[in-house]
N, C-alpha and C positions, 0 to 999 in steps of 0.2 A: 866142534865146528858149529859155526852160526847159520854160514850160507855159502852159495857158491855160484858161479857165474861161469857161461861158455859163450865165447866168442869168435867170429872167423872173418877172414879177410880174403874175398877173392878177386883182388887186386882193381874194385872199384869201391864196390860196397861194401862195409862193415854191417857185421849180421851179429845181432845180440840174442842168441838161440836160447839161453837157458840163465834163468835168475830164481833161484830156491833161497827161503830162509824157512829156518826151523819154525815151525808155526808157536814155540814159545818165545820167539826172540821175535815177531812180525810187529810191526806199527811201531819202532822205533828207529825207524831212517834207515837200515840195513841197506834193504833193498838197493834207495836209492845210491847208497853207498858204491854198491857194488857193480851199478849203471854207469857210474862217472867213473869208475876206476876202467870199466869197458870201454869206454868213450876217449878214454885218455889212450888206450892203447892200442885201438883202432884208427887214431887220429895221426898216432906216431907210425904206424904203418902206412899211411898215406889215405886211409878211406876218405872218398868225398861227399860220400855218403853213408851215416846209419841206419839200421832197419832193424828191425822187428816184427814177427809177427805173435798176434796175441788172436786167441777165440773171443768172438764177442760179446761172451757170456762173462768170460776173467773180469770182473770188475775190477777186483783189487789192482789186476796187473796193467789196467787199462789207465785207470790213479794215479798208479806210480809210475808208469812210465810219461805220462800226459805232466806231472809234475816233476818228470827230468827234463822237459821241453822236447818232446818228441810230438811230433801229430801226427792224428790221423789221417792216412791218407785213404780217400775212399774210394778213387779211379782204378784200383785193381781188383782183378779178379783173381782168387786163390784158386788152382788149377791142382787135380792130383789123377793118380793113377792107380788103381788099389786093386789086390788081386782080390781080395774077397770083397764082403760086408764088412767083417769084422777087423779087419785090418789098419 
């Protein structure tokens, strides 16, 4: 296996939660490979919107997804709930 991708549809938006490549197969277009393949099948579900979220440390994932034409969008705020610290 190269890589792999997790996608969900909750009947507006498309969420591209998870893009993994084997860090010896990385820098040769995988990734984006496996975002257009998400795109494609998020789109045929009807999403009018896709998303992602990425830490803003992930350079890499920041790259590659900036070079599938996704942007940044900076007007939200990431909101969680966590029962510890460490969680």
């Amino acid at each position: 296996m190269i890589g792999t991708a997790i996608a969900n549809y909750d009947g507006r938006r498309g969420w591209v939660n998870r893009v993994a490549v084997d860090p010896d197969c990385r820098a040769k277009g995988y990734a984006g490979v496996l975002i257009a393949e998400c795109n494609k099948f998020l789109e045929n579900l009807g999403a009018v919107v896709i998303c992602a979220l990425i830490e803003d440390i992930n350079y890499p994932s920041i790259t590659t997804f900036n070079k599938a034409g996704f942007t940044a969008e900076k007007k939200y705020i990431y909101f969680t709930k966590r029962q510890s610290d460490e969680a």
